[in-house]
N, C-alpha and C positions, 0 to 999 in steps of 0.2 A: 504494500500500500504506500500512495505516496503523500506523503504529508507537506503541505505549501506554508510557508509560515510569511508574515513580513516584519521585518525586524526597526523598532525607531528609536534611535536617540533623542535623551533628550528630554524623553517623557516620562512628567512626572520628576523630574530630577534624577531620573537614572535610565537604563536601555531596557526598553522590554521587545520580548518576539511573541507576537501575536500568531496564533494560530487560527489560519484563515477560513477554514470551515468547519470549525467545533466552537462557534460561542461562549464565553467563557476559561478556555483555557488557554492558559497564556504562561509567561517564563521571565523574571527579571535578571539583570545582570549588572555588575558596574559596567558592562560595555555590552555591544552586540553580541560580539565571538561568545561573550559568559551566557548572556541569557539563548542564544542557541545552542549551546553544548545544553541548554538545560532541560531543552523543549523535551525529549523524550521521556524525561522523570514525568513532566508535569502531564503528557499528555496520558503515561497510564495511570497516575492518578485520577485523571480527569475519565477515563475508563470505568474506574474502580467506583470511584464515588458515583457515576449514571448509574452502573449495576446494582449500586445499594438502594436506588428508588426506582429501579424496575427491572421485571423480567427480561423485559423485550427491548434491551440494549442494541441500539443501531451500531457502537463500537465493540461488541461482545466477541466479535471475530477480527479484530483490530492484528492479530497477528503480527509476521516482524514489519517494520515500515522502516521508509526511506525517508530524510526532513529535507525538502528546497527549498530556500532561500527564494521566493518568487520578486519581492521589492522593497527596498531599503528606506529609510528615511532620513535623514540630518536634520539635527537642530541648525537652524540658519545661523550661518557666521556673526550675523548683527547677534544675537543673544536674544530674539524674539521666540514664542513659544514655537514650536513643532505645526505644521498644519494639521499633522494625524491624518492624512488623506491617502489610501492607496487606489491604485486602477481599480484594484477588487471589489473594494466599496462600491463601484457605480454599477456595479452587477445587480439587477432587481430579486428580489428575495423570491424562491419558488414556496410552493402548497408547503412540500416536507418539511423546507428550513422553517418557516413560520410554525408548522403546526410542533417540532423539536425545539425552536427558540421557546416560546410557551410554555414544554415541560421544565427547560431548562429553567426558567425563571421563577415557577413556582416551587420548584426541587429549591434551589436554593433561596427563596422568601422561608419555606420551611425549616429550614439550615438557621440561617435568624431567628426566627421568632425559637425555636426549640432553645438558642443558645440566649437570647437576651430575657426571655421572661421569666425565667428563671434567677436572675437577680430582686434584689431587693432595691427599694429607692436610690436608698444610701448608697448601695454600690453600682446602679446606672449615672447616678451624678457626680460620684467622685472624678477628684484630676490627675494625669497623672502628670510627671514631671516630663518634659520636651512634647506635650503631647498636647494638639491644640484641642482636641473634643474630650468630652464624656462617654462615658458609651453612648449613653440618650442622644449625646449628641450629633455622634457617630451616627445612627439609626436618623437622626433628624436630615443631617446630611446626606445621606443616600437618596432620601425624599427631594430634596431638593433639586439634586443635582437628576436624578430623572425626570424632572419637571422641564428642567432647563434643558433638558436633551430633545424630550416633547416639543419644547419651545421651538428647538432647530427646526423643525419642521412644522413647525406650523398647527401641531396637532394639541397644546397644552389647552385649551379653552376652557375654561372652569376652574382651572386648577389656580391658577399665577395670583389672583386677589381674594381666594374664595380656600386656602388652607386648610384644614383643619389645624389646631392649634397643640392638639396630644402629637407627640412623635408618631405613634403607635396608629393612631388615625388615619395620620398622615400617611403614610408609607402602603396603610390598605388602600385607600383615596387615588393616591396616584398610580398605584401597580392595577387597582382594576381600569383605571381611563390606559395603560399600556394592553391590556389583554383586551378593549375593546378596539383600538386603534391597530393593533399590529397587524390583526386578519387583513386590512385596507390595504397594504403595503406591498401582498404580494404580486408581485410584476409588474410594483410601483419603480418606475426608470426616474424617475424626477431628481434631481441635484438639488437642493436648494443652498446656497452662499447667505452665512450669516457673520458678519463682523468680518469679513475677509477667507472665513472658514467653510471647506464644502460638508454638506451636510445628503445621505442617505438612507433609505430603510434599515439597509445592511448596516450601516455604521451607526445608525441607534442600536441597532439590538447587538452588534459587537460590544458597544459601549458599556451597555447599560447592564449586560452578564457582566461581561469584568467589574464593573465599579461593585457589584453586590459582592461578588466573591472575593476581590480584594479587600473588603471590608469584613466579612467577614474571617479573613484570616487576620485582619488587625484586630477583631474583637480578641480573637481565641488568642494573642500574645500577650494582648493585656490582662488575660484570666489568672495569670502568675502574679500578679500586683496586687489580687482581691482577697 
């Protein structure tokens, strides 16, 4: 099997490689060459954890695979952010990827809530040292920022002055306006440019796996501090 990945500096304040057709799974590194030697660790975890929420694993025959390198990124010489934009992004999302992005999404919303409600106040609001959120707050953030992902396109309408005000609210509120918008998307081709940045179907739902699951492995490093 052959695995395409694209790799960006830059982002984020360090390199990650994206893996281009599984959602969610992705690899950091201090550099490119790091986070590509890593991609093979993350992608059979990223196996392993689909098969713990369901039978009917579309990776379950994932077997030995090959990683290419399909397109690279640079943080621009000026020190401006990363555009995040690959060719692959402009590819419009088919029935499968939409109706696997979906599981994907809800498999890890459940990953969250399993790991955060399980705290008490006191330890959703504690601070920790170098660290700019709370968990709460963390949780709040992810709400956020998939609003503002929504917004890329055009699709956040209700959400942006109309919040709910609980984290917790918050985070259902926007994930069910993603699970009704996302079905719209498929073999949605439209680009949209927002603040100089392009914007896709595909590269919301890239995004917007990674930013949950990135988050959730920062909750799970902070659980040593509670």
């Amino acid at each position: 099997m052959l695995i395409k990945i694209g790799s960006e500096n830059g982002f984020v304040e360090k390199s990650i490689a994206w893996v281009f057709d599984h959602p969610g799974c992705f690899a950091y590194g201090s550099d490119d060459k790091e986070a590509i030697l890593r991609v093979p660790q993350a992608l059979v975890a990223y196996q392993e954890w689909i098969g713990k929420h369901t039978e009917d694993s579309w990776l379950s025959e994932l077997g030995d695979f090959d990683v290419q390198l399909a397109e690279a990124l640079e943080k621009p010489a000026d020190g401006s952010p990363s555009p995040d934009w690959f060719r692959f992004d402009a590819q419009p999302l088919s029935q499968v990827e939409v109706e696997q992005g979906l599981k994907l999404l809800g498999w890890s919303r459940a990953d969250l809530l399993d790991i955060v409600t399980s705290f008490s106040d006191q330890e959703l609001d504690q601070t920790f040292e170098s660290e700019e959120w709370s968990i709460r707050g963390i949780v709040g953030h992810i709400a956020s920022a998939e609003t503002w992902y929504l917004d890329r396109l055009g699709l956040a309408e209700g959400l942006k002055n109309r919040q709910e005000k609980d984290v917790f609210a918050r985070i259902l509120q926007v994930r069910n306006r993603t699970v009704e918008v996302l079905p719209s998307l498929v073999g949605n081709a439209e680009i949209r440019e927002v603040d100089g940045e392009p914007w896709s179907g595909r590269k919301f739902l890239r995004r917007a796996a990674w930013h949950e699951m990135d988050h959730i492995g920062h909750i799970l490093k902070l659980l040593m501090f509670l």
